[in-house]
ZAZATI-444161 format. One record per atom (N, C-alpha, C): residue in three letters; atom name; x, y, z. Coordinates in Angstrom, 3 decimals, m for minus. Example, Ala and Ser with C-alpha at 12.3 -4.5 7.8 and 13.67 -1.06 7.14 Angstrom:
REM residues 2
<atom "ALA", "N", <13.190, m5.690, 7.800>>;
<atom "ALA", "CA", <12.300, m4.500, 7.800>>;
<atom "ALA", "C", <13.200, m3.300, 7.800>>;
<atom "SER", "N", <12.850, m2.250, 7.080>>;
<atom "SER", "CA", <13.670, m1.060, 7.140>>;
<atom "SER", "C", <12.900, 0.030, 7.870>>;
//
This chain:
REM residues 74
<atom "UNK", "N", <2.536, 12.352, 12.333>>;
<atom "UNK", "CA", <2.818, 10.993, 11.906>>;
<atom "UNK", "C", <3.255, 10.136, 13.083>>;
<atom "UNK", "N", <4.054, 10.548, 14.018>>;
<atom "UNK", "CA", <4.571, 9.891, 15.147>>;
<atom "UNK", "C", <3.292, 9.710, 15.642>>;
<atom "UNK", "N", <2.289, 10.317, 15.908>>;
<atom "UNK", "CA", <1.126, 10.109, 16.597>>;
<atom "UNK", "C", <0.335, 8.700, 15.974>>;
<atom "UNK", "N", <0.578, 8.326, 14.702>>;
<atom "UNK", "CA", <m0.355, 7.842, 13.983>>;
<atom "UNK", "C", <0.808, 6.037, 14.454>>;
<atom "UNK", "N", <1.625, 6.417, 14.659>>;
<atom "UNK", "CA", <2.731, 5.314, 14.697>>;
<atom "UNK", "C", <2.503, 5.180, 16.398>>;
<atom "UNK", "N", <2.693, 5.909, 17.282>>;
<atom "UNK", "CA", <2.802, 5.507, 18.410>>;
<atom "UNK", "C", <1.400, 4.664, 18.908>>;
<atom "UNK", "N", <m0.012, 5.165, 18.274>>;
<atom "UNK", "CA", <m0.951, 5.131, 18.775>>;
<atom "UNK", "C", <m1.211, 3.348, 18.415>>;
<atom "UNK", "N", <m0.667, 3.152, 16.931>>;
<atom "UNK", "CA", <m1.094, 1.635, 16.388>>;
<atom "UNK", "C", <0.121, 0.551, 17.496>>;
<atom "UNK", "N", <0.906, 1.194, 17.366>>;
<atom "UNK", "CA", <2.230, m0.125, 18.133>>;
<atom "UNK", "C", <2.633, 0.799, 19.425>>;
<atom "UNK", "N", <1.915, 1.374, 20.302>>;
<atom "UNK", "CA", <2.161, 1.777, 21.273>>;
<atom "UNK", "C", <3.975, 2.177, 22.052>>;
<atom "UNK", "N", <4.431, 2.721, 20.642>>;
<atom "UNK", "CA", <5.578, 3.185, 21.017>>;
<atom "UNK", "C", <5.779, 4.265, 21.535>>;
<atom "UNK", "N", <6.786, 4.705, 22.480>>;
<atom "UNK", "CA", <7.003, 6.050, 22.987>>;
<atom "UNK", "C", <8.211, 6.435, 21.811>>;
<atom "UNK", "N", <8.877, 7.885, 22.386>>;
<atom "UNK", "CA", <9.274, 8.312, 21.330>>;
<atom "UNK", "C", <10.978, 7.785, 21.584>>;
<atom "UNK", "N", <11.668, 7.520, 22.608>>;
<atom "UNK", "CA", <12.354, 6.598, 22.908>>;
<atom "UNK", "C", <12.872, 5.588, 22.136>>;
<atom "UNK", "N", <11.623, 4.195, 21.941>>;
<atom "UNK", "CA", <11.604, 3.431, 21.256>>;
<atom "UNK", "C", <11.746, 3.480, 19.562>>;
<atom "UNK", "N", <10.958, 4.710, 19.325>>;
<atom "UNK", "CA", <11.308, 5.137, 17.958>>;
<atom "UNK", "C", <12.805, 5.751, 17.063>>;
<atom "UNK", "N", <13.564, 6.083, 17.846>>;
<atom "UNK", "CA", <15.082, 6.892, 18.412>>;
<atom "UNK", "C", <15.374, 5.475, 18.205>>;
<atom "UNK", "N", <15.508, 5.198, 18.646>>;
<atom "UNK", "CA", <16.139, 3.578, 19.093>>;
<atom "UNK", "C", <15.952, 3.191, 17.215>>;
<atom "UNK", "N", <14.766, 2.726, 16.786>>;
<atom "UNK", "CA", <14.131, 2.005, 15.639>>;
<atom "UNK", "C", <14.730, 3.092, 14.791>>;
<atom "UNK", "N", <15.156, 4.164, 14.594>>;
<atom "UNK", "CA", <15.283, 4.804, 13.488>>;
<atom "UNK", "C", <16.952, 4.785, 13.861>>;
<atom "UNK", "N", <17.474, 4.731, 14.424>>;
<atom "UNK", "CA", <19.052, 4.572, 14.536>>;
<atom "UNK", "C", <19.398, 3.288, 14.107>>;
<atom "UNK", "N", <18.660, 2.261, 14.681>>;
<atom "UNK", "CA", <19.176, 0.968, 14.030>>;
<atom "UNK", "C", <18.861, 0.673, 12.580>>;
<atom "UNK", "N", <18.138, 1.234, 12.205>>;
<atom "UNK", "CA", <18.027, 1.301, 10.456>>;
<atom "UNK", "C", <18.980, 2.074, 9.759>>;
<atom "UNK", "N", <19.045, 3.634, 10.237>>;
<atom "UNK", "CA", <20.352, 3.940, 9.547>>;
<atom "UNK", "C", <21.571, 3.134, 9.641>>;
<atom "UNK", "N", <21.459, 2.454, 10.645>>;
<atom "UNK", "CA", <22.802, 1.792, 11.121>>;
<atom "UNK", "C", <22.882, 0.535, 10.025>>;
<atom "UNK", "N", <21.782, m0.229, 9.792>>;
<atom "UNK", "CA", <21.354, m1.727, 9.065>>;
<atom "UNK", "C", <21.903, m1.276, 7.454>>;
<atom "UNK", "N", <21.245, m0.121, 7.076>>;
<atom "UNK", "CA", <20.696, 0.583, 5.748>>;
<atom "UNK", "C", <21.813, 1.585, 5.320>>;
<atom "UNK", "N", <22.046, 2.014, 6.301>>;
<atom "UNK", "CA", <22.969, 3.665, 6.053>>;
<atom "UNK", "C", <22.273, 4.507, 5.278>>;
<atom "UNK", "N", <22.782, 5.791, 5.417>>;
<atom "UNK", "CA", <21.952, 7.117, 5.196>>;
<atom "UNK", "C", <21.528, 7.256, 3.756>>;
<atom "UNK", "N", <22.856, 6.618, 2.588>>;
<atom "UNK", "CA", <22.313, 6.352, 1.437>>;
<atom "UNK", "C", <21.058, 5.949, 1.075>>;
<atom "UNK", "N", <21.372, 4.164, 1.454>>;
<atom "UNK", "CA", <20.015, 3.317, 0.977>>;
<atom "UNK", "C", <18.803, 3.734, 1.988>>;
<atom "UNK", "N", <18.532, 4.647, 2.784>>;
<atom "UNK", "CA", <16.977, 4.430, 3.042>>;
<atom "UNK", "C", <16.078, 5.339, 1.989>>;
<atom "UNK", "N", <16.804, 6.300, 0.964>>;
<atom "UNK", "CA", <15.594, 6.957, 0.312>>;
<atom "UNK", "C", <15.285, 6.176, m0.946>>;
<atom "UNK", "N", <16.444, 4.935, m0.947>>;
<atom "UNK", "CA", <15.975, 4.000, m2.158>>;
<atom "UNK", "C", <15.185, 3.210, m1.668>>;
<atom "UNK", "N", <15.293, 2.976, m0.269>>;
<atom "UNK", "CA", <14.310, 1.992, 0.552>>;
<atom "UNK", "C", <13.064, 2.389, 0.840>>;
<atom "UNK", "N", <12.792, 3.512, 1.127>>;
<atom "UNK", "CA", <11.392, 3.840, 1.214>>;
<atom "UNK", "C", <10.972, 4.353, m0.467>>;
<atom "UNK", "N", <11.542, 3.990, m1.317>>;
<atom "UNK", "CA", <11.202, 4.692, m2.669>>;
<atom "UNK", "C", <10.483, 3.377, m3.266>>;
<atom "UNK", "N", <11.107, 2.422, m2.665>>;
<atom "UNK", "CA", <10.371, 1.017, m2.788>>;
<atom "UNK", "C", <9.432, 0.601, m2.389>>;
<atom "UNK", "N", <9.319, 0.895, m0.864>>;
<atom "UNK", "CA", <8.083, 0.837, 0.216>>;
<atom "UNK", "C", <7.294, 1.243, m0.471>>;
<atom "UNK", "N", <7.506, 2.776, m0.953>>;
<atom "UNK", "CA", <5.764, 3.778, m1.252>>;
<atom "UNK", "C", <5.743, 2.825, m2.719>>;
<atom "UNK", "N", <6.363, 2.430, m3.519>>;
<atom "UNK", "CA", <5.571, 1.865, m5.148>>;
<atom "UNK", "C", <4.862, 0.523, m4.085>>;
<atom "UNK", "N", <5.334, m0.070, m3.385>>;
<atom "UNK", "CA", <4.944, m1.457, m3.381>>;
<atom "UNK", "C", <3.386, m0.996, m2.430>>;
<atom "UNK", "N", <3.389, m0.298, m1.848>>;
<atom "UNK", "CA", <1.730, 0.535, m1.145>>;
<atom "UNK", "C", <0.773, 0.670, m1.889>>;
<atom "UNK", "N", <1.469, 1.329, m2.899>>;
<atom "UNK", "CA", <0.552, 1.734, m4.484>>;
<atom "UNK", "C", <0.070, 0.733, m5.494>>;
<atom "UNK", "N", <1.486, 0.284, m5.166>>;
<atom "UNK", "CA", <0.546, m1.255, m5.862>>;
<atom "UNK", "C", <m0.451, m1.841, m5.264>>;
<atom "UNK", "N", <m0.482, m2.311, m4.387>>;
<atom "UNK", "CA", <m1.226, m3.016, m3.208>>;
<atom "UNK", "C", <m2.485, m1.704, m3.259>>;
<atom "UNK", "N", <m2.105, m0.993, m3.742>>;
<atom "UNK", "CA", <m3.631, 0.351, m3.266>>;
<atom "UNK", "C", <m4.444, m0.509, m4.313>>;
<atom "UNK", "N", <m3.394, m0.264, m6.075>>;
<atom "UNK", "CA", <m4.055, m0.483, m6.756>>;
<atom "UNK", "C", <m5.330, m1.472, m7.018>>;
<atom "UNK", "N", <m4.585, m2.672, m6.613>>;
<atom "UNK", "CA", <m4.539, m3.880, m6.579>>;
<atom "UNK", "C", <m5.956, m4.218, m5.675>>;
<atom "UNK", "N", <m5.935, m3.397, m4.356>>;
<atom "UNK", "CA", <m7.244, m3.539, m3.818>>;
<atom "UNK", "C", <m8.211, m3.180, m4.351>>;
<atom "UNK", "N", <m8.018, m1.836, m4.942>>;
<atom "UNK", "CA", <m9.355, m0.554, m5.912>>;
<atom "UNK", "C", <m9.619, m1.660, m6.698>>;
<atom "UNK", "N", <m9.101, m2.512, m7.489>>;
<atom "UNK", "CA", <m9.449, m2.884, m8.845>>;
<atom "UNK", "C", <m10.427, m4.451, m8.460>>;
<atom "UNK", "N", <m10.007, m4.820, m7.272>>;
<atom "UNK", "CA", <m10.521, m5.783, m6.493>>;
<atom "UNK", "C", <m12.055, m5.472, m6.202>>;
<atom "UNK", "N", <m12.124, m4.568, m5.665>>;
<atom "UNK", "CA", <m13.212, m3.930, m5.004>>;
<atom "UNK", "C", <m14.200, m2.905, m6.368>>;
<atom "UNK", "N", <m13.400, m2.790, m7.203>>;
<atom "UNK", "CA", <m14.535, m2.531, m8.692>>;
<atom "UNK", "C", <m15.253, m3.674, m9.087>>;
<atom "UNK", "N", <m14.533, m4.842, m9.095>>;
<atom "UNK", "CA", <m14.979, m6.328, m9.428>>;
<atom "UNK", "C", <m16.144, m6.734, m8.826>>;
<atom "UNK", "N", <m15.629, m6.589, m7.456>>;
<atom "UNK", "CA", <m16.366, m6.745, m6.699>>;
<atom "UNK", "C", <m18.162, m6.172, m6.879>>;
<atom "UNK", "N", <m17.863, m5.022, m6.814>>;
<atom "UNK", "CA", <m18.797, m3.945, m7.037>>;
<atom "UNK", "C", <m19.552, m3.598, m8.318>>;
<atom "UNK", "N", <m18.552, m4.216, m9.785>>;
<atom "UNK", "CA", <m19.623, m4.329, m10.594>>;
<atom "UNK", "C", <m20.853, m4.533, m10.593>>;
<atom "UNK", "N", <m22.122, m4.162, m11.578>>;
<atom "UNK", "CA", <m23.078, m4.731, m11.910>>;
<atom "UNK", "C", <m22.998, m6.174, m12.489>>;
<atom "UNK", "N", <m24.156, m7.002, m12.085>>;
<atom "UNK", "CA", <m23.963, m8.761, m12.126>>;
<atom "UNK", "C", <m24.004, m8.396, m14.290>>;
<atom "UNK", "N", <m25.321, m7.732, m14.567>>;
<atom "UNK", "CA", <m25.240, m8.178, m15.666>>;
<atom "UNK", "C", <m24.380, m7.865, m16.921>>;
<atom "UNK", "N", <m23.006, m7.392, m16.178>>;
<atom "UNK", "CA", <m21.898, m6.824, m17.088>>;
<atom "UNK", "C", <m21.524, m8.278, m17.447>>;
<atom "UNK", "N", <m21.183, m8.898, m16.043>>;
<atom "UNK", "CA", <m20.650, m10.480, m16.587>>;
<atom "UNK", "C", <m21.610, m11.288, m17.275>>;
<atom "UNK", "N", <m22.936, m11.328, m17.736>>;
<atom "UNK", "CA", <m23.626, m12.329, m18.235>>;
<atom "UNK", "C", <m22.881, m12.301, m19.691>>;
<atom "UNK", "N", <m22.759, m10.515, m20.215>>;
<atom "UNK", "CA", <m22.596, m10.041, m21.398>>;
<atom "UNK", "C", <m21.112, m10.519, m22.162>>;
<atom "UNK", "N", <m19.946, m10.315, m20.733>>;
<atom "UNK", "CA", <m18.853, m10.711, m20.408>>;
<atom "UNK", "C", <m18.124, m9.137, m21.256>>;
<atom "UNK", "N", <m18.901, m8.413, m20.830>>;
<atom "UNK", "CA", <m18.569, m6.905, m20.979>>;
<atom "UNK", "C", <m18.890, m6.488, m22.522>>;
<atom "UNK", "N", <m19.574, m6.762, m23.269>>;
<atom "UNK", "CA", <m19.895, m6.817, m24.966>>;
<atom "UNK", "C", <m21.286, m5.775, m24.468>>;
<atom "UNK", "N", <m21.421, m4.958, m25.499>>;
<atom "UNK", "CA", <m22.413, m4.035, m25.497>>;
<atom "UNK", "C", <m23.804, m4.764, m26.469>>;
<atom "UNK", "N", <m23.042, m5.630, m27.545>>;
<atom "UNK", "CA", <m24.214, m5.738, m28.524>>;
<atom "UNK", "C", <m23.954, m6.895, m28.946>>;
<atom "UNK", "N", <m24.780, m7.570, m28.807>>;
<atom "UNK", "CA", <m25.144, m9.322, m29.769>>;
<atom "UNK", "C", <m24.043, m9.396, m31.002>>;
<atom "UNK", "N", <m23.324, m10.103, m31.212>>;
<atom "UNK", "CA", <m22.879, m10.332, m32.629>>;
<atom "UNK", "C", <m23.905, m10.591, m33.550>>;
<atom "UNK", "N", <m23.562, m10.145, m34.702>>;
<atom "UNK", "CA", <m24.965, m10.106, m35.898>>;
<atom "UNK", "C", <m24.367, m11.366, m36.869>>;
//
């Protein structure tokens, strides 16, 4: 994971020491597993949120002519 972090924002591991002390320090040891418990739903949402984007997207045109109805009203 450090690899995946250093490589996007070109941090050494130094800088990261540094970034993870001043958060416990901001946050304390309590609130960061409520804080990242927040992070990962709000990811998931945003996952969701794209997938459902990108189904839309990706539908077939003539679902919308129908406006998703299988059969003519009689």
């Amino acid at each position: 994971m450090t690899g995946l972090i250093t490589g996007l924002f070109n941090l050494g591991t130094g800088e990261i020491i540094i970034i993870v002390f001043a958060i416990i320090l901001l946050f304390g040891a309590k609130k960061i597993p409520e804080l990242m418990h927040g992070i990962g739903k709000g990811i998931n949402s945003f996952k969701k949120g794209m997938n459902d984007i990108s189904d839309e997207i990706n539908r077939p045109a003539d679902n919308k002519e129908n406006d998703g109805k299988d059969e003519a009203p009689k």
